[in-house]
VOBA-1610 file (N, C-alpha, C; in pm, whole numbers, padded with zeros to 5 digits, always signed):
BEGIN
Unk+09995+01294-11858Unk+09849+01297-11846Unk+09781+01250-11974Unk+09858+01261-12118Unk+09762+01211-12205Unk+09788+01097-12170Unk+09872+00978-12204Unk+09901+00859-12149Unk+09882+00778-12095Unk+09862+00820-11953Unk+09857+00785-11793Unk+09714+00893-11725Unk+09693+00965-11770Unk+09621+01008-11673Unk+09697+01112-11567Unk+09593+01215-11529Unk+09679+01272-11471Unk+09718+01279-11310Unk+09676+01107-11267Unk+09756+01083-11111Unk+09913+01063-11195Unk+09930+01029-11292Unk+10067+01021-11321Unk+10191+01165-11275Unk+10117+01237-11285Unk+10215+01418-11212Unk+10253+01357-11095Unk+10160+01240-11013Unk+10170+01263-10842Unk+10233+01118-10890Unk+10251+00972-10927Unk+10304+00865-10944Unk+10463+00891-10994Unk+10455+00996-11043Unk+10624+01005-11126Unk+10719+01047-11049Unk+10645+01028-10938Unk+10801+01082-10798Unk+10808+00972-10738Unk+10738+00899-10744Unk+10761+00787-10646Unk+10857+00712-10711Unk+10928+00646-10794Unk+11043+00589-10836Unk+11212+00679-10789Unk+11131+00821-10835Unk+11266+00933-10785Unk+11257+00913-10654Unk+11149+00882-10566Unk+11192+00901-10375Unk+11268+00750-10386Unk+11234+00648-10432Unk+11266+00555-10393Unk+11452+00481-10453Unk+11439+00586-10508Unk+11635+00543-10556Unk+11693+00683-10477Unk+11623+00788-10398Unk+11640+00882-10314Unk+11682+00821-10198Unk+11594+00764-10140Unk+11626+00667-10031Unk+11683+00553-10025Unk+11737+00501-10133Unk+11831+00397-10135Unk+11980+00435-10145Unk+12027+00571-10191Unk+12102+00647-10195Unk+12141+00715-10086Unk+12055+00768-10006Unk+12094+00861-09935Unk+12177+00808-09825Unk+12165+00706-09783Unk+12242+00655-09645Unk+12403+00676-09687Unk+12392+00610-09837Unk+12544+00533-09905Unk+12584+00719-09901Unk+12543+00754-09979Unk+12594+00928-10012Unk+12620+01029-09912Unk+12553+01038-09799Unk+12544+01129-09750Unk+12598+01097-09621Unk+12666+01197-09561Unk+12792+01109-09378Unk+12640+01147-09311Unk+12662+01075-09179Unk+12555+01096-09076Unk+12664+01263-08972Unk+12575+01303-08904Unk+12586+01441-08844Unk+12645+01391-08703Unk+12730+01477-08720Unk+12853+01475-08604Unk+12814+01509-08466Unk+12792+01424-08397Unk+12742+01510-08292Unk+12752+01399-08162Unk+12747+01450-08025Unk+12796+01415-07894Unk+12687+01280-07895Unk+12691+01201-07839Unk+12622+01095-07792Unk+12539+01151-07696Unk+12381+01111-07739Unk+12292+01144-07663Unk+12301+01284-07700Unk+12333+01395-07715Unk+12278+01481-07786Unk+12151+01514-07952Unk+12121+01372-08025Unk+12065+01394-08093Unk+11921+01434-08080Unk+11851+01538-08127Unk+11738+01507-08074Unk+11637+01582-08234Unk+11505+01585-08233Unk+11418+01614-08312Unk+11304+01686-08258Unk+11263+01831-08244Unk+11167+01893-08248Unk+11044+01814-08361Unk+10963+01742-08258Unk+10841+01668-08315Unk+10709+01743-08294Unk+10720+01836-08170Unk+10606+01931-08160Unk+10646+02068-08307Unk+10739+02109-08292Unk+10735+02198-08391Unk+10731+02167-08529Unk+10775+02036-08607Unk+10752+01980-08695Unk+10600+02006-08736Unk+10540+01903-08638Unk+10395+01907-08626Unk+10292+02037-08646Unk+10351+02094-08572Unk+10260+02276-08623Unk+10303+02328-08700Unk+10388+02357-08763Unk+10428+02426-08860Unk+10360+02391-08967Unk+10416+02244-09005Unk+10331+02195-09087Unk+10203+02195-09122Unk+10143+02145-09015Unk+09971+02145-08986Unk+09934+02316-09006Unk+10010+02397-09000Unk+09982+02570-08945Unk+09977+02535-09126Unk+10096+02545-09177Unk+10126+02578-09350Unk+10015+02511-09449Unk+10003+02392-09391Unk+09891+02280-09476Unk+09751+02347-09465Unk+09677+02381-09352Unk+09560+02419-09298Unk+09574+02581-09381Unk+09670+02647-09364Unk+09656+02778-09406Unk+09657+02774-09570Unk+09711+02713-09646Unk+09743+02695-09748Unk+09554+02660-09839Unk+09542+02542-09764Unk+09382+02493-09810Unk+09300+02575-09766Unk+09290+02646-09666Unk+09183+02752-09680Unk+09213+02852-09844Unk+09312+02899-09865Unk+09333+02996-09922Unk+09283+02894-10041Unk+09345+02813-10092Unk+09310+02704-10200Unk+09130+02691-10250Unk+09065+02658-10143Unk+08952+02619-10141Unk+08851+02756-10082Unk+08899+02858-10118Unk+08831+02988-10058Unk+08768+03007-10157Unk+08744+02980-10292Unk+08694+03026-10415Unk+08580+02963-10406Unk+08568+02801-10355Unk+08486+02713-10400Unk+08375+02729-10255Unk+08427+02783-10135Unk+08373+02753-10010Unk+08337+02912-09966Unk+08390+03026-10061Unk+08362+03157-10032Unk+08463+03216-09876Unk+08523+03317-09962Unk+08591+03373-09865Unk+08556+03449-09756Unk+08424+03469-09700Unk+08409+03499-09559Unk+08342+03379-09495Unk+08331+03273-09545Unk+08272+03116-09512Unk+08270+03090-09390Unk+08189+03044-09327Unk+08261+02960-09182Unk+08382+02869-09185Unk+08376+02819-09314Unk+08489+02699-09303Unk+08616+02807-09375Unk+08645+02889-09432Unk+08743+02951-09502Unk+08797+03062-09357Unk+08707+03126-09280Unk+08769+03204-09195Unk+08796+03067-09015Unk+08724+02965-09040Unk+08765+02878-08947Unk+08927+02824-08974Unk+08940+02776-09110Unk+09044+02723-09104Unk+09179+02814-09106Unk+09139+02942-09148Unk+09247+03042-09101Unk+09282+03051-09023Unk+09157+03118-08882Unk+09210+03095-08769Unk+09221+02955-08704Unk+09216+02901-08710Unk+09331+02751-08691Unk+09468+02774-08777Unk+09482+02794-08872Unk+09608+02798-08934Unk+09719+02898-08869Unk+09642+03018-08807Unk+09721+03079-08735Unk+09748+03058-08608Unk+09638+03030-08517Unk+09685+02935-08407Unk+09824+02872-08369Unk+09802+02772-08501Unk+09908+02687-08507Unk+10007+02696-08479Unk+10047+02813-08643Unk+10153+02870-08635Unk+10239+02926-08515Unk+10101+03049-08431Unk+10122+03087-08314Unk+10191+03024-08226Unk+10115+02878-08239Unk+10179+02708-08106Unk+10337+02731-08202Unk+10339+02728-08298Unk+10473+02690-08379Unk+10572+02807-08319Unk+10572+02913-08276Unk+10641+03012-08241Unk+10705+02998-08067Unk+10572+02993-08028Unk+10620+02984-07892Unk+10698+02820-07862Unk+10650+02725-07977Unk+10743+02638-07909Unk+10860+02629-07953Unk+10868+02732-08043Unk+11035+02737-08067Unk+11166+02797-07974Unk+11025+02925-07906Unk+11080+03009-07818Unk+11135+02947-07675Unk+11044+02799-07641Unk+11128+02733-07526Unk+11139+02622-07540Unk+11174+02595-07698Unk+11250+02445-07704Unk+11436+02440-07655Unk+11472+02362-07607Unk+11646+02376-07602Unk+11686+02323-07761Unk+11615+02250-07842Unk+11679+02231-07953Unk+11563+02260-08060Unk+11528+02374-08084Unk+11453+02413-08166Unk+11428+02371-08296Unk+11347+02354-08400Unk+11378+02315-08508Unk+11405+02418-08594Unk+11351+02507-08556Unk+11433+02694-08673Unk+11456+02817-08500Unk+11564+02835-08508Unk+11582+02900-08375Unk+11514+03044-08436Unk+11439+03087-08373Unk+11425+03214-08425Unk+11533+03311-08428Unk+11662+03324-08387Unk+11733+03442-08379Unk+11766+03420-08519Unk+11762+03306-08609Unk+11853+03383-08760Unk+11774+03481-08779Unk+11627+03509-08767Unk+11535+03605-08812Unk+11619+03756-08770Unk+11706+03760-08721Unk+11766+03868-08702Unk+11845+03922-08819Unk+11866+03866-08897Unk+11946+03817-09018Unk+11903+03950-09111Unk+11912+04063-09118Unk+11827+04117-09193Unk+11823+04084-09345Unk+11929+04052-09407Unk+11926+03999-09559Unk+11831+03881-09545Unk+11886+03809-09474Unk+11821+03654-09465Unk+11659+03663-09454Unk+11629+03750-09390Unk+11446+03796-09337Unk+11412+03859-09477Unk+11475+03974-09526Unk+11400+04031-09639Unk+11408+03975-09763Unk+11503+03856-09803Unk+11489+03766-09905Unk+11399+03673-09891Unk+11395+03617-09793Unk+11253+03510-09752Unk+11129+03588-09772Unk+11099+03700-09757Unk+10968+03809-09765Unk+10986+03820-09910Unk+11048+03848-09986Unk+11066+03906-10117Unk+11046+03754-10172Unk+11107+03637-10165Unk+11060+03523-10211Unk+10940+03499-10216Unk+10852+03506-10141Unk+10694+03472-10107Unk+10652+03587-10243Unk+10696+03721-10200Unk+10646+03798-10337Unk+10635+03773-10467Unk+10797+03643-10461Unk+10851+03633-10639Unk+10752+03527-10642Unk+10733+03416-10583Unk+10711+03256-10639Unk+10563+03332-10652Unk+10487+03418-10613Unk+10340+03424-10563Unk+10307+03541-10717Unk+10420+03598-10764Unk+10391+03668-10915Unk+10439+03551-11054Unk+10538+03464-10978Unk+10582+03362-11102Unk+10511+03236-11125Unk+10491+03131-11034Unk+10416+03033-11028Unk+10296+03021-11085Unk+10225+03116-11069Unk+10075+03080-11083Unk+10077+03114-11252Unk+10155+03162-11336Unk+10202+03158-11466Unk+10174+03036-11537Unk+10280+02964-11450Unk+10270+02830-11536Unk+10137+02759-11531Unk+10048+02787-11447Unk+09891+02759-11432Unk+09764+02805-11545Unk+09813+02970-11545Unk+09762+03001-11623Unk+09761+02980-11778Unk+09883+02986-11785Unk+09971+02922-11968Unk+09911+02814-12004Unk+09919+02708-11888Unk+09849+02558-11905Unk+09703+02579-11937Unk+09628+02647-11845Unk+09503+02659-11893Unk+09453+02706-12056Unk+09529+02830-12054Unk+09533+02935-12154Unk+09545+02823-12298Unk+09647+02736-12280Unk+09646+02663-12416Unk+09582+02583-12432Unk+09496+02504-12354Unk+09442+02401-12340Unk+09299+02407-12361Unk+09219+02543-12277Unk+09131+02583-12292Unk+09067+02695-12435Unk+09145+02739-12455Unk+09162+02840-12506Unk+09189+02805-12699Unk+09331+02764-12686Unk+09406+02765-12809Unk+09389+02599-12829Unk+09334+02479-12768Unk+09311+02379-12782Unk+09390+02279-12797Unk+09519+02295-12718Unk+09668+02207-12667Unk+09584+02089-12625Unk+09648+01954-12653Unk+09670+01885-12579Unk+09750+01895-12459Unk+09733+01795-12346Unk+09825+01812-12220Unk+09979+01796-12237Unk+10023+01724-12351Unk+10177+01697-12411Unk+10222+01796-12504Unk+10146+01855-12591Unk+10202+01989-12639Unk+10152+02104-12561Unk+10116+02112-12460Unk+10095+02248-12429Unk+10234+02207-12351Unk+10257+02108-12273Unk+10352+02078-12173Unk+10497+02132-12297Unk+10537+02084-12371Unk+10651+02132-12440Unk+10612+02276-12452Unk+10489+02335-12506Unk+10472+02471-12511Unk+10565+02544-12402Unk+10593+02431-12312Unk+10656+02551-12149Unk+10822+02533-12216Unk+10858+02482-12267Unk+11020+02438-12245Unk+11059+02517-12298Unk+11041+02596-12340Unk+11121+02734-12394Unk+11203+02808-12294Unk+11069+02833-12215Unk+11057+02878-12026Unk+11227+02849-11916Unk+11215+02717-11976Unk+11330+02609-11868Unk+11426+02589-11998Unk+11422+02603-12101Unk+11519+02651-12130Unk+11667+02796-12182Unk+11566+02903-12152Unk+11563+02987-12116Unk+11635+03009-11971Unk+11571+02927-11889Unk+11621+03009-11766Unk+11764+02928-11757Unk+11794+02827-11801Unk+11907+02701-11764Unk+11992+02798-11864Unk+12009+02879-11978Unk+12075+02927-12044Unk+12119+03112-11980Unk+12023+03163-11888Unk+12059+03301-11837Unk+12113+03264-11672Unk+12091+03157-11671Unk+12155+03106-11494Unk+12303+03107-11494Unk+12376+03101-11580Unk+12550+03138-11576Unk+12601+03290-11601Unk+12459+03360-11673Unk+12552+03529-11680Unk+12444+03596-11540Unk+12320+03528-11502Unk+12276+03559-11343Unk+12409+03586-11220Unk+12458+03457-11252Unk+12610+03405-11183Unk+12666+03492-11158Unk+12744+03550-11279Unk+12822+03622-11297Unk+12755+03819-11257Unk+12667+03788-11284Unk+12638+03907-11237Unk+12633+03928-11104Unk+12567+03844-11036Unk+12569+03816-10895Unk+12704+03844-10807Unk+12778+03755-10892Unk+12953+03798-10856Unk+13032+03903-10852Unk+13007+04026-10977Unk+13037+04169-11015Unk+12981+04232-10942Unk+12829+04257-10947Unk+12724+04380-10887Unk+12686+04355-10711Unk+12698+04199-10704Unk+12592+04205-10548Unk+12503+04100-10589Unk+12386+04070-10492Unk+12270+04020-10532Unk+12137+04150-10535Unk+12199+04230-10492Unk+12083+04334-10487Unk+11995+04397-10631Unk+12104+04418-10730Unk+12093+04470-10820Unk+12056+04379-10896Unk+12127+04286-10956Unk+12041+04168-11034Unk+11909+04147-11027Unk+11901+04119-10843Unk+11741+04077-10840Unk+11668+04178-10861Unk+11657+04290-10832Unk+11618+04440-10899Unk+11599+04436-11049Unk+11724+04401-11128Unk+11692+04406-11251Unk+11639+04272-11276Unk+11618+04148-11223Unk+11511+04061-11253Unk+11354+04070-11246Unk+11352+04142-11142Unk+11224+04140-11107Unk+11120+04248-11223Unk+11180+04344-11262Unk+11141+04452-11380Unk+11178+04335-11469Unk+11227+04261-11490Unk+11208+04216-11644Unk+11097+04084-11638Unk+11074+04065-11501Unk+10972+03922-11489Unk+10869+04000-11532Unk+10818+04126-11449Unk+10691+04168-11429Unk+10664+04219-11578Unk+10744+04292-11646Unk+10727+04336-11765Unk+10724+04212-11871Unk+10769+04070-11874Unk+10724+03922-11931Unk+10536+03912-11935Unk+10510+03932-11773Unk+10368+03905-11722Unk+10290+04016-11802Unk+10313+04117-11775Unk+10268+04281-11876Unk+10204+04177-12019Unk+10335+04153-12075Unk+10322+04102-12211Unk+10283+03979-12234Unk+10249+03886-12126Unk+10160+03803-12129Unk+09970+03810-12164Unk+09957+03928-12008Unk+09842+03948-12045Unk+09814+04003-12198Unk+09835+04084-12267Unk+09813+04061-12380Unk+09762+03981-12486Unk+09741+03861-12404Unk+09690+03692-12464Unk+09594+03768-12564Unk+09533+03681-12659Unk+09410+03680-12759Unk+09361+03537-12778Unk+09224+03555-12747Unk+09190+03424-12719Unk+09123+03366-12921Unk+09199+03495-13024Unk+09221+03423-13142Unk+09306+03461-13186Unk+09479+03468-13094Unk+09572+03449-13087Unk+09661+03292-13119Unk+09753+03262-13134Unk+09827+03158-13139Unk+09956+03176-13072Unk+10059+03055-13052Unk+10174+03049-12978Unk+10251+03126-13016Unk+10304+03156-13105Unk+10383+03219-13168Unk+10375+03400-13149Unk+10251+03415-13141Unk+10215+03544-13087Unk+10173+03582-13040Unk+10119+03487-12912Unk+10090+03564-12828Unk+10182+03492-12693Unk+10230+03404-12716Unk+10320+03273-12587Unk+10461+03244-12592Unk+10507+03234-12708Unk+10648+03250-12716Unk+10753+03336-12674Unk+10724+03510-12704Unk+10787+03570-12691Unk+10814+03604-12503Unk+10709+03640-12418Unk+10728+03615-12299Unk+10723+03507-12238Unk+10714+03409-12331Unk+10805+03303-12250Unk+10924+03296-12207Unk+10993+03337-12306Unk+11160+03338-12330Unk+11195+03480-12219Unk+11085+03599-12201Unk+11134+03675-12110Unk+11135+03648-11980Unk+11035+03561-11968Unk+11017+03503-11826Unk+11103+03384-11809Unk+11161+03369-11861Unk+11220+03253-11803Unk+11376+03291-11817Unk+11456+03415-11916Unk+11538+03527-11842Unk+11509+03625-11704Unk+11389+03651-11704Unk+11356+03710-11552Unk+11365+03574-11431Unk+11357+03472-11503Unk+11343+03381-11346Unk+11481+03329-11310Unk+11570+03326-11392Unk+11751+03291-11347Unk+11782+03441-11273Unk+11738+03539-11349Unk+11805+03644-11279Unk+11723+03699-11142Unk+11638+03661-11118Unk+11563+03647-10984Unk+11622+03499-10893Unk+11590+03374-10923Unk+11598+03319-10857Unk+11766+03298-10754Unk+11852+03300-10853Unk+11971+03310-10797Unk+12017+03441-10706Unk+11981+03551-10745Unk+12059+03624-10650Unk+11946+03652-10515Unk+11825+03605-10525Unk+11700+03548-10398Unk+11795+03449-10285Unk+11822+03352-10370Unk+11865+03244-10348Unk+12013+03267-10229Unk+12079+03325-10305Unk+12192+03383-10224Unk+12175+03473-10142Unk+12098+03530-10158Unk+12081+03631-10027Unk+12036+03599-09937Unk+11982+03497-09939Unk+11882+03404-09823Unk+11983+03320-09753Unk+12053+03285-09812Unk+12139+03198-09752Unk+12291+03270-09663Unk+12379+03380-09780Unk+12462+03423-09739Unk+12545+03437-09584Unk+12432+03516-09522Unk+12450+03540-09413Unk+12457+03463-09312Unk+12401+03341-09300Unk+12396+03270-09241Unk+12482+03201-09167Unk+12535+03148-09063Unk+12657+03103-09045Unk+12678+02921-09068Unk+12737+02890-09068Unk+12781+02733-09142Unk+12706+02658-09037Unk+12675+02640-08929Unk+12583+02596-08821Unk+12418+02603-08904Unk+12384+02706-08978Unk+12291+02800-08992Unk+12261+02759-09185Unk+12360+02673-09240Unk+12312+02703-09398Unk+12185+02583-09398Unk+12188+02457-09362Unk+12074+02355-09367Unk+11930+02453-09328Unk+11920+02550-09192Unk+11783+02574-09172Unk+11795+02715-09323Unk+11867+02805-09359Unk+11863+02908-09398Unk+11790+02849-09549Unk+11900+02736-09618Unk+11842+02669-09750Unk+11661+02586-09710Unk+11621+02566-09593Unk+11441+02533-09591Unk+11461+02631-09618Unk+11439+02707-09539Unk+11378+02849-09564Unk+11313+02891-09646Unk+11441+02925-09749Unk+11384+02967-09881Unk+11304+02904-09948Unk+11328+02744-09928Unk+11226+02685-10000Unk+11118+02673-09968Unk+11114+02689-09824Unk+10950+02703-09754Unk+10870+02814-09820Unk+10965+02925-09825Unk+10924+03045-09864Unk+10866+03037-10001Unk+10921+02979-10115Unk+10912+02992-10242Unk+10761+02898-10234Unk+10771+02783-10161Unk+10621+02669-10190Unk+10517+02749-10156Unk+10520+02834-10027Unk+10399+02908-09949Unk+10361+02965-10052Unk+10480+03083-10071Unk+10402+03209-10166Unk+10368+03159-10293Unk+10418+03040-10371Unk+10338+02969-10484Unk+10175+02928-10434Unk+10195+02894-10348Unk+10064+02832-10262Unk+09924+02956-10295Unk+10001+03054-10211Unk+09971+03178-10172Unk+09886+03257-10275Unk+10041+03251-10411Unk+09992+03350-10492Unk+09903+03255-10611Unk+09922+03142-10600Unk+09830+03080-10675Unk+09627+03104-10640Unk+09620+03100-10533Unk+09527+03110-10459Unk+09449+03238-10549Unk+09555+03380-10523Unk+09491+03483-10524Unk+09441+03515-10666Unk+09577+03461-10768Unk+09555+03486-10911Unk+09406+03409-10962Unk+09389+03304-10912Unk+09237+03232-10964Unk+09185+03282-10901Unk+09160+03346-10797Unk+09058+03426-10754Unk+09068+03542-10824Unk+09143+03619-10892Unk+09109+03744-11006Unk+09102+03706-11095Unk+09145+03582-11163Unk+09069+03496-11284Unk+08921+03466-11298Unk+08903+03409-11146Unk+08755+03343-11144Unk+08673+03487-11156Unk+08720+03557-11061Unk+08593+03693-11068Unk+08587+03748-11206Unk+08647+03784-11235Unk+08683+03912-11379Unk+08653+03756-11508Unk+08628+03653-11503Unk+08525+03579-11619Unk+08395+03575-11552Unk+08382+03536-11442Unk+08246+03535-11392Unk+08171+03717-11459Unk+08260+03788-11416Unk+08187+03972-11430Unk+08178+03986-11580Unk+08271+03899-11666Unk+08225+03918-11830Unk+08128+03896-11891Unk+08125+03706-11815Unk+07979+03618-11851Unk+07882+03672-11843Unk+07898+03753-11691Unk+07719+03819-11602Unk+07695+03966-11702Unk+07818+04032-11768Unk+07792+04140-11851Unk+07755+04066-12015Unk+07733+03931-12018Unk+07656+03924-12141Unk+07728+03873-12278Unk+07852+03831-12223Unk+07931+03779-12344Unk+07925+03622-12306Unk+07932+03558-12449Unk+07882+03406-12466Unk+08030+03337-12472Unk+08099+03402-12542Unk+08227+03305-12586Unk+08344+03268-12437Unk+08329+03151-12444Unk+08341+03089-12340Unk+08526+03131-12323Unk+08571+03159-12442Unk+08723+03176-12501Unk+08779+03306-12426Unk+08651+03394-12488Unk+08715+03512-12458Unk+08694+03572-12310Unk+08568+03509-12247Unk+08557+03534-12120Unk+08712+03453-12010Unk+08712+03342-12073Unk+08855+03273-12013Unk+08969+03381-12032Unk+08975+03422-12132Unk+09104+03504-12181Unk+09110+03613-12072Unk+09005+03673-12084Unk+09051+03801-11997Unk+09008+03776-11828Unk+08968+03698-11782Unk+08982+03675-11708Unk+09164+03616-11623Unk+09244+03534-11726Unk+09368+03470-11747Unk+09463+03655-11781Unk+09417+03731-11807Unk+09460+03869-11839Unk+09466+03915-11732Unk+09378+03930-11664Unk+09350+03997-11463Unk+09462+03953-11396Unk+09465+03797-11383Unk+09566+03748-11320Unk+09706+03764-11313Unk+09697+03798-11457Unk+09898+03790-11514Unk+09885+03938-11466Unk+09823+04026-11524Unk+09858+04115-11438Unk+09862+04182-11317Unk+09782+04147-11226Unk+09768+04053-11104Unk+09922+04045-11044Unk+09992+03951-11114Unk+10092+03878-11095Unk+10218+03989-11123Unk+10245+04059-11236Unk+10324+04179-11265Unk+10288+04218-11139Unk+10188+04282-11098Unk+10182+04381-10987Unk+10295+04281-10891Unk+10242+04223-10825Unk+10347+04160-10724Unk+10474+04189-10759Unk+10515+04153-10884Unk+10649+04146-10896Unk+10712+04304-10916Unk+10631+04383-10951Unk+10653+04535-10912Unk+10690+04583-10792Unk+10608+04548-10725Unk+10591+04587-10566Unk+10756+04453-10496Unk+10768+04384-10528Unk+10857+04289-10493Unk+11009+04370-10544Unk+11032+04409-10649Unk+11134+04515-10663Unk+11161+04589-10641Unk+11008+04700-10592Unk+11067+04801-10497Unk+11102+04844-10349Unk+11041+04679-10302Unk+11094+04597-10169Unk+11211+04560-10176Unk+11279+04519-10265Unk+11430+04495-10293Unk+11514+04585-10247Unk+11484+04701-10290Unk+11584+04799-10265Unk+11576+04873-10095Unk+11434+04824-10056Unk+11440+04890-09924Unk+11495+04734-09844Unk+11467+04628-09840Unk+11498+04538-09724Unk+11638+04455-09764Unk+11695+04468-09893Unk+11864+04397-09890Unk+11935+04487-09848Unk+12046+04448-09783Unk+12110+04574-09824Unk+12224+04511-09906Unk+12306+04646-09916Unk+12391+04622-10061Unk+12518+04642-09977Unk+12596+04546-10134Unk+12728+04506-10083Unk+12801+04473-10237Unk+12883+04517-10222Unk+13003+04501-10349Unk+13120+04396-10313Unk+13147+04332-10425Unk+13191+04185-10403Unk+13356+04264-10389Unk+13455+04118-10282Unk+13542+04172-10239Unk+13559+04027-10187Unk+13698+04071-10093Unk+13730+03945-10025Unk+13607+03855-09924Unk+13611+03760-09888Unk+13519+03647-09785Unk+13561+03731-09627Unk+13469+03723-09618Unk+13461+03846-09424Unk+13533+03744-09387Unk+13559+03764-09274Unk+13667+03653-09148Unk+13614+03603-09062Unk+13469+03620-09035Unk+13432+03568-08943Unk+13279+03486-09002Unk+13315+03434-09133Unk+13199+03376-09206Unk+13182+03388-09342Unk+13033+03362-09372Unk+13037+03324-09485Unk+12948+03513-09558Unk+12945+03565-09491Unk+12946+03713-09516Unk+12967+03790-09366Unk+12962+03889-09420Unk+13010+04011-09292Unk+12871+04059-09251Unk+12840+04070-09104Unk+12687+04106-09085Unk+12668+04246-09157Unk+12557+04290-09123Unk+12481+04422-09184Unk+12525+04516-09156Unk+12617+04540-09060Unk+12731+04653-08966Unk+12820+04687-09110Unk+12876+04587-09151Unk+12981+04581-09252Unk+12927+04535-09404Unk+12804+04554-09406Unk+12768+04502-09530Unk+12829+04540-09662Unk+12880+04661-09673Unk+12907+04737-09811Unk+13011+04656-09852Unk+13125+04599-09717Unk+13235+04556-09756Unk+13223+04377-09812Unk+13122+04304-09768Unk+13139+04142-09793Unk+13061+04108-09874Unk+13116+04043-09909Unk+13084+03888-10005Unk+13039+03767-09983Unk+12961+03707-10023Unk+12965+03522-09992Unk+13050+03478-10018Unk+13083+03380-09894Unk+13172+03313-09963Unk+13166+03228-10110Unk+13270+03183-10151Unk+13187+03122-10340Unk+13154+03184-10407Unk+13060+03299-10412Unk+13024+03343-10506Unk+13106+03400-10660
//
């Protein structure tokens, strides 16, 4: 963005799709399957999407258009509609595009729920940080941007003892103990001072948050998938990722909406500094955001269930919820 401007965020993928798609044919086998059996759910494509997109921009544009709006509670209910169309036509498609029975899955269901929780307390972070330095502490768009790499490097360095923990304990417990160490990062975020500097007020939970996000994301990650059966890992891996974009979507939405209010309520109580009204407003949010990830850990313990690593079940890539105490993923 200093450079280029900032359509460059949205231009810098287009070279990556396009050696994506020159690749993918050569790399990847085509899917095995009977002649004349191939087919594509184009109605359910269609709503889902349109349901996620429509629901997503209301929530997005609820700040600017007011959340009991005609257009903010119109496009909801359309967004749910949709969705609604998206359900039932899954329910009498012969080749569905997400069959609803994995939802039976109980790991698989309460990691996708607990995902929406994590991305919707973690995401909107990196929003705020960006602002926070830029506005605030007076970053350019290229050093505030390195300001984050601590973050990603951090998490690329706790993602092999995540691993390993994942492997010893379960995924239950890890993500348990991730989620207390994300929310307690966010804790110590808000803390910001808007005549603060990096060093003390951005550095240090950086580096915690971005140990809370290996040890969250991976054992999320696996639990979402685990259960699933080998027919079942392509829709189980959307999933999660559907899950993780929404609740970024989601929780982005909500955090600028306790940003926007709580500076607006400073300004209207009479303070001028444009800094400090930003600050604590950017304070609401992060903690805001802890909350989620509070409440997301103590959802952990009620919707996984737990399981101690051991041999690969026999009839998959874990043992259903009958036998949970006893299986493992496979790999792990």
């Amino acid at each position: 963005t200093d450079w280029f401007g900032w359509e460059a965020v949205l231009w810098v993928n287009v070279p990556i799709g396009i050696v994506i798609l020159a690749l993918a044919p050569r790399l990847l086998p085509a899917a095995q399957e009977a002649p004349g059996h191939r087919t594509f759910d184009v109605a359910g494509a269609v709503s889902v999407t349109a349901g996620l997109a429509v629901g997503v921009y209301a929530l997005v544009d609820a700040n600017d258009a007011g959340w009991t709006s005609a257009q903010t509670l119109g496009l909801g209910a359309l967004s749910l509609a949709l969705l609604a169309a998206f359900l039932v036509i899954e329910s009498r498609s012969s080749h569905p595009l997400m069959p609803l029975g994995i939802f039976r899955e109980r790991t698989l269901l309460g990691a996708n729920l607990l995902s929406i929780l994590i991305t919707a307390a973690m995401f909107p972070m990196f929003f705020v940080l960006t602002l926070f330095l830029q506005q605030v502490l007076g970053y350019s768009p290229i050093r505030a941007g390195f300001g984050q790499l601590p973050f990603a490097l951090t998490l690329i360095a706790v993602a092999g003892i995540a691993s390993k923990l994942v492997t010893r304990f379960g995924y239950k417990m890890p993500l348990f103990a991730g989620l207390l160490v994300l929310g307690s990062a966010l804790v110590w975020f808000a803390a910001l001072s808007p005549t603060g500097g990096y060093v003390s007020d951005v550095f240090g939970p950086t580096l915690m948050a971005g140990a809370g996000g290996a040890l969250v994301f991976i054992p999320v990650t696996i639990a979402a998938t685990a259960s699933a059966r080998p027919e079942q890992a392509g829709l189980a891996s959307g999933l999660i990722n559907t899950s993780q974009q929404v609740g970024g979507a989601v929780g982005l939405a909500l955090l600028v909406a306790v940003a926007t209010g709580r500076t607006t309520d400073v300004v209207a109580g009479g303070e001028r500094s444009p800094a400090i009204a930003l600050t604590e407003g950017f304070q609401a949010a992060l903690l805001t955001g802890a909350g989620l990830a509070f409440v997301a850990a103590v959802l952990t313990l009620v919707l996984l269930p737990g399981w101690r690593p051991g041999p690969p079940a026999a009839d998959g890539p874990a043992a259903r919820d009958a036998d949970e105490d006893r299986a493992v993923p496979a790999g792990v």
